[in-house]
TIKOLMI-482261 format. One record per atom (N, C-alpha, C): residue in one letter; y, z, x; atom name. Coordinates in Angstrom, 3 decimals, always signed. Layout:
BEGIN
A  Y  Z  X  CA .
...
***
This chain:
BEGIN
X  +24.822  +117.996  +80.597  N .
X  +23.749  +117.056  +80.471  CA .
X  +23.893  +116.008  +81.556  C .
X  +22.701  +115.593  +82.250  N .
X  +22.922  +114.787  +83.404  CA .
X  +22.232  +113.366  +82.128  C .
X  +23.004  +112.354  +83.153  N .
X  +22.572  +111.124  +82.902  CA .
X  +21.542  +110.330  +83.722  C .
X  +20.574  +109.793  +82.919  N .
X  +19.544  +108.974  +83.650  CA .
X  +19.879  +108.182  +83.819  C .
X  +19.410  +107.349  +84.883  N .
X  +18.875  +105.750  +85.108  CA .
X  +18.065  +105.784  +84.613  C .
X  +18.342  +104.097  +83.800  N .
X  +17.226  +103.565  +83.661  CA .
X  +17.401  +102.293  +84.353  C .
X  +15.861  +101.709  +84.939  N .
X  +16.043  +100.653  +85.298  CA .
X  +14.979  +99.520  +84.841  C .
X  +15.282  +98.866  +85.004  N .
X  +14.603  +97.287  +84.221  CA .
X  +14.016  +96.829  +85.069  C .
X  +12.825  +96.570  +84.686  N .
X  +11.844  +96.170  +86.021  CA .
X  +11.714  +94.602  +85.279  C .
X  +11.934  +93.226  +86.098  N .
X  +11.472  +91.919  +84.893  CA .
X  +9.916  +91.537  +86.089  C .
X  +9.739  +90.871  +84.922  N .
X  +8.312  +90.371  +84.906  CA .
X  +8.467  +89.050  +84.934  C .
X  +6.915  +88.495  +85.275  N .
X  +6.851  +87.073  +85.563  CA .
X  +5.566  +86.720  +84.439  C .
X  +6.139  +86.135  +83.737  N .
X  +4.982  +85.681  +82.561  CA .
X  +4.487  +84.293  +83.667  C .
X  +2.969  +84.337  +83.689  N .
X  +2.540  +83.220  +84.555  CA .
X  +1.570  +82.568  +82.895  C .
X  +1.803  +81.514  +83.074  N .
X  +1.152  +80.585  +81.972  CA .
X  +0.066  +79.229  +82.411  C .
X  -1.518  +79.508  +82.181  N .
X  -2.287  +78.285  +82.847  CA .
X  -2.719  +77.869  +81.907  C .
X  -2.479  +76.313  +81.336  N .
X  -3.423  +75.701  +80.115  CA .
X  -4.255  +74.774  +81.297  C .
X  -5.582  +75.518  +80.300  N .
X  -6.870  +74.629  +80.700  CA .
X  -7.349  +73.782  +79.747  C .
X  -6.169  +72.638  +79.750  N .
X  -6.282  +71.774  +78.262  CA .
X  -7.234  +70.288  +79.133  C .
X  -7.468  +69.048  +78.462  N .
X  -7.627  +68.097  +78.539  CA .
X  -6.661  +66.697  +79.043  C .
X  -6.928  +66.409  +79.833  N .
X  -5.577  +65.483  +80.129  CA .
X  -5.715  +64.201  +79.603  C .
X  -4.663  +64.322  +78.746  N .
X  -4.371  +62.582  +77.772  CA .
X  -4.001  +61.718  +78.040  C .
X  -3.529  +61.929  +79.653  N .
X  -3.009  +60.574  +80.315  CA .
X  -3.513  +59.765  +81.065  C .
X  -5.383  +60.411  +81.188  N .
X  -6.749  +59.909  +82.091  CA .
X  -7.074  +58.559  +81.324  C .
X  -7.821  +57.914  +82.124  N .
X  -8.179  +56.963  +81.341  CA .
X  -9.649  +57.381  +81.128  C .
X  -9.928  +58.668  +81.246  N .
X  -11.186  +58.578  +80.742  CA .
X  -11.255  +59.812  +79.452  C .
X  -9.957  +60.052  +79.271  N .
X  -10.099  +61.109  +78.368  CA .
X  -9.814  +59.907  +77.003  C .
X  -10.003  +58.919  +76.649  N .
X  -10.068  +57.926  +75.974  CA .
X  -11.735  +57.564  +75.912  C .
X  -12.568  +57.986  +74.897  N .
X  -13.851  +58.019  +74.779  CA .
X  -13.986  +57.018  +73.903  C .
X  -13.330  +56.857  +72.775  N .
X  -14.238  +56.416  +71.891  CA .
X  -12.986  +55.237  +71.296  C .
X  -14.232  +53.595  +71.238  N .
X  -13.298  +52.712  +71.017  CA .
X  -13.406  +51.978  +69.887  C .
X  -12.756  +51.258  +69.271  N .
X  -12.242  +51.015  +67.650  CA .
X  -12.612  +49.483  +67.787  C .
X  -13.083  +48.858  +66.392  N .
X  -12.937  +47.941  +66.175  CA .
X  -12.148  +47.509  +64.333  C .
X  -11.925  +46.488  +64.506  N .
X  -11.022  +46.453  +62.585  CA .
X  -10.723  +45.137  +62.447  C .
X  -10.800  +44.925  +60.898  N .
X  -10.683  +44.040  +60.639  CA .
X  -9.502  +44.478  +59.709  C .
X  -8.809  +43.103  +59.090  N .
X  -7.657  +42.751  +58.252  CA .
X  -7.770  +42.419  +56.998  C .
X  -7.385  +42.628  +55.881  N .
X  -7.825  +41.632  +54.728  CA .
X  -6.625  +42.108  +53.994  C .
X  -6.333  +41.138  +52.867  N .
X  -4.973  +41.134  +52.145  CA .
X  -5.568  +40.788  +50.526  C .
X  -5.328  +41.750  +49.850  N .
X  -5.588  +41.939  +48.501  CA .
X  -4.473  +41.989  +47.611  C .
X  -3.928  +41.602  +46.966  N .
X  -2.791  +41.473  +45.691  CA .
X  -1.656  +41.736  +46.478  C .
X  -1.238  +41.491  +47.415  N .
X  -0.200  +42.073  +47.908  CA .
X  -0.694  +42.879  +49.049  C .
X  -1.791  +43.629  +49.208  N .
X  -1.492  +44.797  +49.712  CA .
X  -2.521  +44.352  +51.044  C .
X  -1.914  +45.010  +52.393  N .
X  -2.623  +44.834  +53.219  CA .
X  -3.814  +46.299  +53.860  C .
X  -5.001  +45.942  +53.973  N .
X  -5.756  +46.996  +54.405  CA .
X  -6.648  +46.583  +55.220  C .
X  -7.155  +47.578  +56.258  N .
X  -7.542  +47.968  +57.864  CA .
X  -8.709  +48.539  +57.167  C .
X  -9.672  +47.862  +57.712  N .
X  -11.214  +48.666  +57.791  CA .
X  -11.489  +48.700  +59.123  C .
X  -11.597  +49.866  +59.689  N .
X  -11.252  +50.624  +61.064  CA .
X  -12.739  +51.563  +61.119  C .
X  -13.688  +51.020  +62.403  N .
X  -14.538  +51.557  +62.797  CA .
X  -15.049  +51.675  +63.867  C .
X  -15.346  +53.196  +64.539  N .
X  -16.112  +53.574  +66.126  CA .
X  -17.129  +51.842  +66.463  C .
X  -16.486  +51.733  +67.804  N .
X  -17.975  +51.061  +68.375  CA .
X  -19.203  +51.527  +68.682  C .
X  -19.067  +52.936  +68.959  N .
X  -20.047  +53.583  +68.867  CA .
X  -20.767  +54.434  +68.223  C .
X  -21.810  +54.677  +67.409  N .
X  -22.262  +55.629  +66.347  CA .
X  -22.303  +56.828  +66.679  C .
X  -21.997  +57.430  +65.314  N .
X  -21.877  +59.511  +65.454  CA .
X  -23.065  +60.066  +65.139  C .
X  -23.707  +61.269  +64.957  N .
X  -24.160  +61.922  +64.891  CA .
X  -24.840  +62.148  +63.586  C .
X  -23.607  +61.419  +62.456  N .
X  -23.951  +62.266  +61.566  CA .
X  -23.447  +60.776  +60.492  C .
X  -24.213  +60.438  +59.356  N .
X  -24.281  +59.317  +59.255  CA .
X  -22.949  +59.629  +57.756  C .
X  -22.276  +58.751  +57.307  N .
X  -21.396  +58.812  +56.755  CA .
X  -19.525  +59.568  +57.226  C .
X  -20.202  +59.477  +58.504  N .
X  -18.647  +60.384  +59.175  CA .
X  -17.418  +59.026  +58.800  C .
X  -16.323  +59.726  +58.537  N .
X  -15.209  +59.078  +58.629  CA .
X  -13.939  +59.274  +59.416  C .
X  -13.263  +58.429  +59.738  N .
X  -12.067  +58.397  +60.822  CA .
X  -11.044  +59.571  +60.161  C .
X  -10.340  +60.419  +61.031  N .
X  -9.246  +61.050  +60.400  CA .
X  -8.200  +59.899  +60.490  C .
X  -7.144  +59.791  +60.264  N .
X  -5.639  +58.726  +60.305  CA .
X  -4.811  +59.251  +58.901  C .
X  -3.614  +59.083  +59.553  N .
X  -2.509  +58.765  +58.563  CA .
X  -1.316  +57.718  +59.135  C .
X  -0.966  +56.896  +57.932  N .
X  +0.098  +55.763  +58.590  CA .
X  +1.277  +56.210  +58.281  C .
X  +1.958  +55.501  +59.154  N .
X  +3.618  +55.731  +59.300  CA .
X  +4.729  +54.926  +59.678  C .
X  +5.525  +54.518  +58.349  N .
X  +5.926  +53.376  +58.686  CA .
X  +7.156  +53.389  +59.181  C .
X  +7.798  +52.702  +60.748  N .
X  +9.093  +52.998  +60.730  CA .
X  +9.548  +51.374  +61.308  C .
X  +10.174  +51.077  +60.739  N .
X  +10.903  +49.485  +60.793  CA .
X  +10.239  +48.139  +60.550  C .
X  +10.154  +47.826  +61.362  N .
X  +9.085  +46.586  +61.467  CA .
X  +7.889  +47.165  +62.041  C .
X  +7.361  +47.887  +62.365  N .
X  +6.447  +48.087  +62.382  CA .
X  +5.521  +49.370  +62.072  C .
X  +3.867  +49.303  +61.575  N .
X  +3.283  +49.827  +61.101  CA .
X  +2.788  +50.800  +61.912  C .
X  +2.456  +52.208  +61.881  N .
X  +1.588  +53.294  +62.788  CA .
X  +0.638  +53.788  +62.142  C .
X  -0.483  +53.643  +62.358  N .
X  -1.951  +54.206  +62.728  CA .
X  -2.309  +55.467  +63.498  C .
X  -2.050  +56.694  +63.069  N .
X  -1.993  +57.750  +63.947  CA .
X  -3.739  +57.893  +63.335  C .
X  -4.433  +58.471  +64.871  N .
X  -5.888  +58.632  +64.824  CA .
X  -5.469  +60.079  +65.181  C .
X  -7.098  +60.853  +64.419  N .
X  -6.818  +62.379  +65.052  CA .
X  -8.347  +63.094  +64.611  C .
X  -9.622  +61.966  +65.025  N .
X  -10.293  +62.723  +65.724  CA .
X  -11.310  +62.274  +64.100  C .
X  -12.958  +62.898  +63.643  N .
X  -13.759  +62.596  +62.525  CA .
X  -13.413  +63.627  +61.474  C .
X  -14.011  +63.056  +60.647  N .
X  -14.199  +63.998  +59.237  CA .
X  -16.268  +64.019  +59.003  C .
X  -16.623  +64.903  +59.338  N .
X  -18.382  +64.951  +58.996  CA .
X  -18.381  +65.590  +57.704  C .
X  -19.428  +64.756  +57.013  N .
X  -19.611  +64.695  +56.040  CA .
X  -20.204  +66.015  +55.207  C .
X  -20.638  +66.774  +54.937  N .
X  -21.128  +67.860  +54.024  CA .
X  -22.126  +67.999  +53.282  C .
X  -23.492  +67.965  +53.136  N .
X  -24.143  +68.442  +54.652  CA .
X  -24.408  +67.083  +55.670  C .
X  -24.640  +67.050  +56.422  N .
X  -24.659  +66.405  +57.699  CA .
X  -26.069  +65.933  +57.650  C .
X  -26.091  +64.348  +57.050  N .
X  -27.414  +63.829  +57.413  CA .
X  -27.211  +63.103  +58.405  C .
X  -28.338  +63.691  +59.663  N .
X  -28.319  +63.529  +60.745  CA .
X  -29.222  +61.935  +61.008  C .
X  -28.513  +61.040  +61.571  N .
X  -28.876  +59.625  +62.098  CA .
X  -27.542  +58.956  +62.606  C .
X  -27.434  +57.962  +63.195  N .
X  -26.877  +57.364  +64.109  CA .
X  -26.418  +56.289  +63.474  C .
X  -24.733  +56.516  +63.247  N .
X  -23.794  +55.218  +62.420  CA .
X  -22.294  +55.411  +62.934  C .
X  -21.870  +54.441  +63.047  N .
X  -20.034  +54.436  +63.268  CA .
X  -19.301  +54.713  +62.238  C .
X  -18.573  +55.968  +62.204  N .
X  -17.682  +56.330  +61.517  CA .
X  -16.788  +55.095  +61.553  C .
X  -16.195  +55.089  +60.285  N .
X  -15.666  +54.125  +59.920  CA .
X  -14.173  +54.810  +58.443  C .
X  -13.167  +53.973  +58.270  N .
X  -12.069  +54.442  +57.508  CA .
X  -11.539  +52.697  +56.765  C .
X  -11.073  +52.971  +55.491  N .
X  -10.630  +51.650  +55.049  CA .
X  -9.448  +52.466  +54.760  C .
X  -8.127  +52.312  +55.591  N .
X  -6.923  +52.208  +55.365  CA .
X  -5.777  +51.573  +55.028  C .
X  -5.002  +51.695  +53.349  N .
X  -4.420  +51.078  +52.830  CA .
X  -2.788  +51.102  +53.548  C .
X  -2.505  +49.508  +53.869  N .
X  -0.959  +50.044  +54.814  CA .
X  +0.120  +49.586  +53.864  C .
X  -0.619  +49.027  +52.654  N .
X  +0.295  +49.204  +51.390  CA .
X  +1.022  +47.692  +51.459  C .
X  +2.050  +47.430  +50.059  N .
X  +2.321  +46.115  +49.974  CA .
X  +3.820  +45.547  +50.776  C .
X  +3.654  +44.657  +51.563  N .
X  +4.470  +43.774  +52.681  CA .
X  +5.163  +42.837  +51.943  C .
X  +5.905  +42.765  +52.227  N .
X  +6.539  +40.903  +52.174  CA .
X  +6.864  +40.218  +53.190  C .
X  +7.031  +41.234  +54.454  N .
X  +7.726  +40.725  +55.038  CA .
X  +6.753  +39.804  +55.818  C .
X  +7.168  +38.466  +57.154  N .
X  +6.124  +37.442  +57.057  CA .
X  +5.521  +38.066  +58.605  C .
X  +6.576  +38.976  +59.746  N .
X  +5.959  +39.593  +60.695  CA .
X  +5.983  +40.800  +60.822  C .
X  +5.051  +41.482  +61.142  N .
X  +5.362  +42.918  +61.315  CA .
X  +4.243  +43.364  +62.777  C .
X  +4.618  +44.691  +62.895  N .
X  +3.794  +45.439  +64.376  CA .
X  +2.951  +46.157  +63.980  C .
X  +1.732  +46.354  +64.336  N .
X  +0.918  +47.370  +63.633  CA .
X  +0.695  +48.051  +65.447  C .
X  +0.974  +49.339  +65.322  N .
X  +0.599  +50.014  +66.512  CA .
X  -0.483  +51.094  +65.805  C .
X  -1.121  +51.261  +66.809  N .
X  -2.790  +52.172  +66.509  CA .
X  -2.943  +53.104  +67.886  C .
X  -2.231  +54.590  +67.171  N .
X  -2.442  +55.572  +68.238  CA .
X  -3.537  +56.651  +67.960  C .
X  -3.582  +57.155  +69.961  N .
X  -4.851  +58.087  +69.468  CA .
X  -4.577  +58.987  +70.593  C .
X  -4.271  +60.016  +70.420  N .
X  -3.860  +60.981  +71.515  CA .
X  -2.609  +60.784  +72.751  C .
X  -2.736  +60.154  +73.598  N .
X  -2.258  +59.714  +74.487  CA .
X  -2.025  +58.291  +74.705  C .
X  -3.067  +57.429  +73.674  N .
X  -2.930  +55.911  +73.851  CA .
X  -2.507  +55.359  +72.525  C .
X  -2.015  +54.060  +73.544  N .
X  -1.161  +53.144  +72.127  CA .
X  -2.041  +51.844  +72.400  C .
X  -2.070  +50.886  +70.953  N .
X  -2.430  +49.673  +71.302  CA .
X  -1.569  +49.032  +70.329  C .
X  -0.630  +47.777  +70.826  N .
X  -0.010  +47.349  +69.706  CA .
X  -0.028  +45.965  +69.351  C .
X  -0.189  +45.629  +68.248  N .
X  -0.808  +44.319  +68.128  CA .
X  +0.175  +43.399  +67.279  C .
X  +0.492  +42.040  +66.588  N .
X  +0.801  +41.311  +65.698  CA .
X  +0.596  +40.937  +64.887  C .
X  +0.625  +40.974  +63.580  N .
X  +0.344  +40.609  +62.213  CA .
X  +1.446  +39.535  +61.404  C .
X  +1.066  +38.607  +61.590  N .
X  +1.872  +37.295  +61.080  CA .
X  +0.844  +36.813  +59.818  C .
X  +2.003  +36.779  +58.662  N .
X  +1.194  +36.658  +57.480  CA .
X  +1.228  +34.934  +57.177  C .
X  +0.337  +34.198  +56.487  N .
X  +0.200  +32.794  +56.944  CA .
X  -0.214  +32.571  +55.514  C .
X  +0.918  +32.706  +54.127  N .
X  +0.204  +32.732  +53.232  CA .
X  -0.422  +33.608  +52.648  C .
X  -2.104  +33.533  +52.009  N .
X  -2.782  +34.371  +51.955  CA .
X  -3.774  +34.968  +52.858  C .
X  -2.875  +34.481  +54.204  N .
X  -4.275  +34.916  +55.009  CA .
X  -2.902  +35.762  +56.384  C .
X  -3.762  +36.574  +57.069  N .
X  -3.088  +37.776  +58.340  CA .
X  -3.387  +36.890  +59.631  C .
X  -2.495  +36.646  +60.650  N .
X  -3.271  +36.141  +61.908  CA .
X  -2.686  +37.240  +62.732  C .
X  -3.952  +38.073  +63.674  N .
X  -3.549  +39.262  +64.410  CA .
X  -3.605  +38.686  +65.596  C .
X  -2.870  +39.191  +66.426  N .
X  -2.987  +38.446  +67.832  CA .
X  -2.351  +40.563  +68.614  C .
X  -2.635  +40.758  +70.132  N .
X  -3.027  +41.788  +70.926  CA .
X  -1.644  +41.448  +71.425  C .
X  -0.698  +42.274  +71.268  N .
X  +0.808  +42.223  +72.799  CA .
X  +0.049  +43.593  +73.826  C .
X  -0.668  +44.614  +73.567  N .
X  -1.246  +45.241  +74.272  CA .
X  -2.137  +46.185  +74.084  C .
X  -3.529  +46.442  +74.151  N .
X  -4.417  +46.714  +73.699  CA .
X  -5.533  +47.762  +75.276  C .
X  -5.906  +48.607  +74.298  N .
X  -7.152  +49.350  +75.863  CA .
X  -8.385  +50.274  +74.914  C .
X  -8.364  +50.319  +73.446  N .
X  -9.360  +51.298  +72.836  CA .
X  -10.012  +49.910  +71.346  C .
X  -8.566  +49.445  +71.383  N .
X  -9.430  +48.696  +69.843  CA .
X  -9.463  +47.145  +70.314  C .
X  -10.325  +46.619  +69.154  N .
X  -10.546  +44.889  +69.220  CA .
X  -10.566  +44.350  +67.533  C .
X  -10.039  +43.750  +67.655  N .
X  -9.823  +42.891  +66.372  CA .
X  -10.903  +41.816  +66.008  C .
X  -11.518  +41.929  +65.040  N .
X  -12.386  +40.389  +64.354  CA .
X  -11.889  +40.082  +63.202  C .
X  -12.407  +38.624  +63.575  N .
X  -11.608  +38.107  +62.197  CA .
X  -12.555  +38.426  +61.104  C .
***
């Protein structure tokens, strides 16, 4: 019995993502506004598009995440409503970031590629937010 060769031919896996780039400043479309309010303890974010959707009752996707002193706001895009009455309103989300004591904390608010992180100094019964760095959201009192 004769013996074969075998031989191993390798290959080149070539890989092209034709994704979106998150580090543009224009792949940042859509910008936030929110307010603060403090109920029994508990602090909550009513968080809404400056600009209106499509579809009237849409809401923000988010989930928070808390790690030290400060609070995270992860954004990830709408929730449309079922069926879709069509007119022109800003999705909007009232997010509970739950009960604080403490008197400062960080609330950062991400959304793909961008961060904005702001200050929350509690003054009593009242929140004073102030911007350490900001490019998608704006705060009212």
């Amino acid at each position: 019995m004769g013996v074969k060769e075998l031989k191993i031919l390798s290959s080149v896996i070539i890989f092209m993502c034709l994704c979106r780039p998150t580090a543009s400043v224009y792949a940042q479309e859509t910008a936030y506004a929110f307010t603060i309010e403090q109920v029994k303890g508990h602090v909550f974010i009513t968080l809404s598009t400056v600009s209106p959707l499509p579809c009237i009752g849409s809401a923000i996707r988010n989930r928070v995440v808390w790690d030290s002193d400060t609070t995270v706001v992860l954004l990830s895009g709408f929730v449309r409503p079922v069926p879709c009455i069509e007119g022109m309103e800003p999705a909007s989300a009232q997010i509970d970031l739950g009960r604080d004591t403490s008197n400062v904390r960080y609330l950062k608010i991400q959304e793909d590629a961008f961060t904005d992180l702001w200050t929350m100094l509690r003054e009593g019964e009242s929140i004073r937010v102030t911007s350490v760095h900001k490019t998608f959201t704006s705060y009212s009192h």
